[in-house]
Backbone as CSV, one residue per row, in Angstrom:
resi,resn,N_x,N_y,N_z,CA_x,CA_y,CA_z,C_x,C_y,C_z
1,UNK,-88.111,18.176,50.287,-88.677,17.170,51.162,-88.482,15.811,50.486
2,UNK,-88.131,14.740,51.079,-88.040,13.304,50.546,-88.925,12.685,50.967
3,UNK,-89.146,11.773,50.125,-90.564,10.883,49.546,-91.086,10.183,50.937
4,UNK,-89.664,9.884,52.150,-90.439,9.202,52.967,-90.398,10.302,53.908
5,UNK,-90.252,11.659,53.727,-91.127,12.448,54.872,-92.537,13.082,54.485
6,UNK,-92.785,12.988,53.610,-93.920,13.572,52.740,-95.089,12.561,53.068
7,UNK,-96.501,13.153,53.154,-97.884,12.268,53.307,-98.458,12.121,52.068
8,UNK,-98.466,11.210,51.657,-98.968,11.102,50.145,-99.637,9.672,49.876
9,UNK,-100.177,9.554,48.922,-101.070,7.774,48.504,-100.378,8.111,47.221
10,UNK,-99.614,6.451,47.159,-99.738,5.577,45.606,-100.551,5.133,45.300
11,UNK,-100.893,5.124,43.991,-102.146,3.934,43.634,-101.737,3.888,42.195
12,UNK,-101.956,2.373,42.099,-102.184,2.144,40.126,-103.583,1.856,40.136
13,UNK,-103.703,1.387,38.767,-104.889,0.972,38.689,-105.053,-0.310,38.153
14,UNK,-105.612,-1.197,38.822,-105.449,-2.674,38.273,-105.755,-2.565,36.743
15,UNK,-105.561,-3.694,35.731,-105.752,-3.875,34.610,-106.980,-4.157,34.324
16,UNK,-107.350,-5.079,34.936,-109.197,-4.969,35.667,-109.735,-6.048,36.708
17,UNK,-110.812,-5.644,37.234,-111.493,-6.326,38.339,-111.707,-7.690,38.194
18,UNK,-110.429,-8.307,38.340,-110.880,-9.695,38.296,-111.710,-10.560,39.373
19,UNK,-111.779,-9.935,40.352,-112.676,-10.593,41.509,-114.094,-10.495,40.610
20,UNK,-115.158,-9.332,39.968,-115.578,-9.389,39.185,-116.202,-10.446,38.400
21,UNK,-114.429,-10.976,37.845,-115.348,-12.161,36.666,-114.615,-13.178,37.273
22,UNK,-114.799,-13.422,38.207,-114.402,-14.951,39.571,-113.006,-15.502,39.078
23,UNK,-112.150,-14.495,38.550,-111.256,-15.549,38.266,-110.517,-16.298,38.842
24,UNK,-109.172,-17.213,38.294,-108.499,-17.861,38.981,-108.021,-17.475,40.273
25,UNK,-107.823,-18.009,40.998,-106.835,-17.629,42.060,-105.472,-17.102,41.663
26,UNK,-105.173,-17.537,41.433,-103.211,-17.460,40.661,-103.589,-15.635,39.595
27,UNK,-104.467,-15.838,39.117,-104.983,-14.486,38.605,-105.598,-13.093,39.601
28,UNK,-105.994,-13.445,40.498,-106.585,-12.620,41.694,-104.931,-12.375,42.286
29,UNK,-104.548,-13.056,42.700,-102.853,-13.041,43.204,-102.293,-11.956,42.070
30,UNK,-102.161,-12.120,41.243,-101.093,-11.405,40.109,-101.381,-9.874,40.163
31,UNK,-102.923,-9.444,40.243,-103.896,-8.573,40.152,-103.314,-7.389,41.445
32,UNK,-103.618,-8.671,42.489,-103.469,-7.573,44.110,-101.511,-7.506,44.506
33,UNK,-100.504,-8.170,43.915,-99.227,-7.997,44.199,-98.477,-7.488,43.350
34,UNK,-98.522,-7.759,41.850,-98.651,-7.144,41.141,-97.790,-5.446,41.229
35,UNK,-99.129,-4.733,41.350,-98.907,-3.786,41.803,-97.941,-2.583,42.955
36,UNK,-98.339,-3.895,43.921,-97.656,-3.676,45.513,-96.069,-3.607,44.644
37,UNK,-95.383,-4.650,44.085,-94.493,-4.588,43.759,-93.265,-3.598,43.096
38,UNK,-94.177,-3.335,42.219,-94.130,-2.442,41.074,-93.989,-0.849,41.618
39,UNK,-94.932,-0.450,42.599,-94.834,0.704,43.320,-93.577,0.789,44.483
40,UNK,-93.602,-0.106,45.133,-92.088,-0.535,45.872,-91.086,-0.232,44.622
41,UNK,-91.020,-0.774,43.677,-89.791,-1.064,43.117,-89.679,1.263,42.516
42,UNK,-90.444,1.016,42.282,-90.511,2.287,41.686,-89.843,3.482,42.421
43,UNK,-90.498,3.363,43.915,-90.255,4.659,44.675,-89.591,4.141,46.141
44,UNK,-89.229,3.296,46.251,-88.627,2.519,47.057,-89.235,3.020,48.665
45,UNK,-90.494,2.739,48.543,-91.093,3.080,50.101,-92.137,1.452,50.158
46,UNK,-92.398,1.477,51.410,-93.281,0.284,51.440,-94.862,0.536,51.207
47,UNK,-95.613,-0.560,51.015,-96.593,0.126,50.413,-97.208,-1.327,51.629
48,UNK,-97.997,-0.755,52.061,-98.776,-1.619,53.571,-100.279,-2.004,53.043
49,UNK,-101.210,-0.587,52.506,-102.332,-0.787,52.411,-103.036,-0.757,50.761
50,UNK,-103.889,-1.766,50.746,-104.996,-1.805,49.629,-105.948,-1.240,49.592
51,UNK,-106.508,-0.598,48.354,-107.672,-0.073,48.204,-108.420,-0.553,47.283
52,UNK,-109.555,-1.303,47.797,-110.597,-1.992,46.978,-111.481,-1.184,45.695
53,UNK,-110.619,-1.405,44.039,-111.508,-0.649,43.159,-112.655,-0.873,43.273
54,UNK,-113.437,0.574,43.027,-114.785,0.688,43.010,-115.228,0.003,44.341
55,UNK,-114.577,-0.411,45.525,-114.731,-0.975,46.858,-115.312,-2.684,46.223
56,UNK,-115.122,-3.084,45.635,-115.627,-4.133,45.042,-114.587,-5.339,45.544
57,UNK,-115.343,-6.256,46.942,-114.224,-7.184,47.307,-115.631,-8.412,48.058
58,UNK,-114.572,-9.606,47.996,-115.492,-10.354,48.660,-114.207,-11.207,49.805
59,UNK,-114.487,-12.230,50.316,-113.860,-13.435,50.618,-112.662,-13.424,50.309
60,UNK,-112.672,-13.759,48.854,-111.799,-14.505,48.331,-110.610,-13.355,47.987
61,UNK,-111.051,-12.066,47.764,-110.256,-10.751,47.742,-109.476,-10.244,48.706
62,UNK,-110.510,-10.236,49.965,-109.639,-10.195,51.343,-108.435,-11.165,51.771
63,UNK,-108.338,-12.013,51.153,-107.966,-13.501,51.541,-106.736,-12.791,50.739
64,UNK,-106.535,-12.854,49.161,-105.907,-12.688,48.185,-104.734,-11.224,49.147
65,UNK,-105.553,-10.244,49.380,-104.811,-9.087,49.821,-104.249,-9.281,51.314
66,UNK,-104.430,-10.255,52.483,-103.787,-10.584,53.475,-102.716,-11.389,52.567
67,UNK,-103.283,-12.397,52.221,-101.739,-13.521,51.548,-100.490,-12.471,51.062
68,UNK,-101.514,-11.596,49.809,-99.814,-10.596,49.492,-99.046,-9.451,50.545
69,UNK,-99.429,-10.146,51.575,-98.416,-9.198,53.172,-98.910,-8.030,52.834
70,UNK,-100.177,-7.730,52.880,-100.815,-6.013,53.177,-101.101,-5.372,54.658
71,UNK,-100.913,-4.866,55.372,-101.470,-4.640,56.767,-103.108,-4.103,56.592
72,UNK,-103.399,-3.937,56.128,-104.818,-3.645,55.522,-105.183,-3.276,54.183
73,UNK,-106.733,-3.020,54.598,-107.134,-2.575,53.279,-108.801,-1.801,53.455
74,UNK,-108.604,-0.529,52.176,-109.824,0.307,52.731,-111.035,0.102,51.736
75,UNK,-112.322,-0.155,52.115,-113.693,-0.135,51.006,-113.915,1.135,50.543
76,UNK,-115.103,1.357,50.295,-115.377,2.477,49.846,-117.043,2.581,50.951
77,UNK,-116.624,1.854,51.668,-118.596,1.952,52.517,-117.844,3.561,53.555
78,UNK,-119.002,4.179,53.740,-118.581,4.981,54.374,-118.464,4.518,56.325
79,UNK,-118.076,5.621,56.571,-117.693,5.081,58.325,-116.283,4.927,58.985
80,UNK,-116.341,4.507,60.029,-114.636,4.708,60.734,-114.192,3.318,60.405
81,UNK,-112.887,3.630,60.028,-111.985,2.557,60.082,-112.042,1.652,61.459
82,UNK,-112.316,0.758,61.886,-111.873,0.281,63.395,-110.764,-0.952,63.254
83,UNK,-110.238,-0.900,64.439,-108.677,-1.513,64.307,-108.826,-3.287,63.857
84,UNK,-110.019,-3.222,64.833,-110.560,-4.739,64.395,-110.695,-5.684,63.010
85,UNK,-111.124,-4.869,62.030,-111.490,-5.141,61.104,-110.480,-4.357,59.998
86,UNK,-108.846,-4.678,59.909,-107.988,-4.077,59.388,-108.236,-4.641,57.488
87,UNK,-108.788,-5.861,56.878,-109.106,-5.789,55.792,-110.340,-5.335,55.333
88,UNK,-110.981,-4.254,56.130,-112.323,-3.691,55.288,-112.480,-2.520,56.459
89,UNK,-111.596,-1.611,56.168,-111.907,-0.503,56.536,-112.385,0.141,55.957
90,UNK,-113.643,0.923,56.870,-114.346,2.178,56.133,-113.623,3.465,55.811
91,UNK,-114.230,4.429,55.250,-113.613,5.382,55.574,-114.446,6.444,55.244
92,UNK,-114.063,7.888,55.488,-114.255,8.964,55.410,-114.148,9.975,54.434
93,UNK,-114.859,10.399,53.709,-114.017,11.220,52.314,-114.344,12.267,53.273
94,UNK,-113.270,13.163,52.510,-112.918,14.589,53.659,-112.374,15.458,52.333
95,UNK,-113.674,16.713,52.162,-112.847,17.587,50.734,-112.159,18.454,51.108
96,UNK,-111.437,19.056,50.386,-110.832,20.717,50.548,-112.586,21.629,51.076
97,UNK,-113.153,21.650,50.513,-114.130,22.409,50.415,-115.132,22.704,52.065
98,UNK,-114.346,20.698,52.745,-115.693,20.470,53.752,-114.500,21.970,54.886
99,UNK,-113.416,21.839,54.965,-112.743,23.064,56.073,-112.564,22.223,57.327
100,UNK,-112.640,22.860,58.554,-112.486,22.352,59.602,-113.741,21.680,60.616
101,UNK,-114.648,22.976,60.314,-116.218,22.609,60.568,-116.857,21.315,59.560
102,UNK,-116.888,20.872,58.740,-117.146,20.017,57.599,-116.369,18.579,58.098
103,UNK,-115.019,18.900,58.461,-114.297,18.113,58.919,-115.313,17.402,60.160
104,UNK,-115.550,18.366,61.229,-115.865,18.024,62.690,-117.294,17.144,62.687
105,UNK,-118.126,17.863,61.906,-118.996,17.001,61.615,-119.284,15.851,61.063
106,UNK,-118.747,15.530,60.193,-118.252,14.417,59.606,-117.759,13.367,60.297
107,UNK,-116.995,13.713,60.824,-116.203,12.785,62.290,-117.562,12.344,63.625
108,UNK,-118.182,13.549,64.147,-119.376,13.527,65.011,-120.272,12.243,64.150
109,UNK,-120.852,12.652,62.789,-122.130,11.583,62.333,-121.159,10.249,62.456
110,UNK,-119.854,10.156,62.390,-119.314,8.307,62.093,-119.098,7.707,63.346
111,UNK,-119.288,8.661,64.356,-118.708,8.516,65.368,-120.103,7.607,66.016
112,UNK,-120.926,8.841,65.659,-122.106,8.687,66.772,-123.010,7.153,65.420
113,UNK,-121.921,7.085,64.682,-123.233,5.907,63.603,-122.352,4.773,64.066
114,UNK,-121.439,4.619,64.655,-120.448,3.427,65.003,-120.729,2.228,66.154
């Protein structure tokens, strides 16, 4: 199977949370593209979406991750993604363990909390 038929997530891991300790701009930039780059260059697929470490984002983060051409980006708050709000999507953790039933429910509580 090749890399772009396969369902899979890249991720690095930033060097650290500079939103965190307010840094520069030009430093918040380096932080969120950075990466994007680096994983492109690596495996030569596009890489669209961000994932906020430790979901830890404000303003100035969202801002930072639209500027570096992301089509979104996911928190860590739980709940449905909605199309509206493509830089702070929620999401869903879903284990091996929850099955299909685990699955359904899961989907029902975000649904009916939305």
């Amino acid at each position: 199977m090749s890399l772009d038929q396969a369902l899979f997530t890249l991720a690095l891991r930033l060097k650290r949370a500079v939103w965190r300790d307010r840094a520069h701009a030009a430093e918040l930039a380096r932080e969120v593209v950075g990466p994007r780059r680096l994983l492109r260059r690596m495996f030569g697929v596009p890489v669209n979406f961000f994932a906020y470490p430790s979901g830890a984002f404000d303003a100035a983060v969202v801002a930072a991750v639209r500027r570096a051409g992301y089509q979104g980006a996911t928190t860590t708050e739980y709940g449905l993604a909605l199309p509206g709000e493509p830089y702070t999507l929620d999401r869903i953790a879903i284990l091996r363990s929850d099955g299909v039933t685990g699955l359904a429910k899961k989907l029902r509580t975000a649904v009916r909390a939305a």
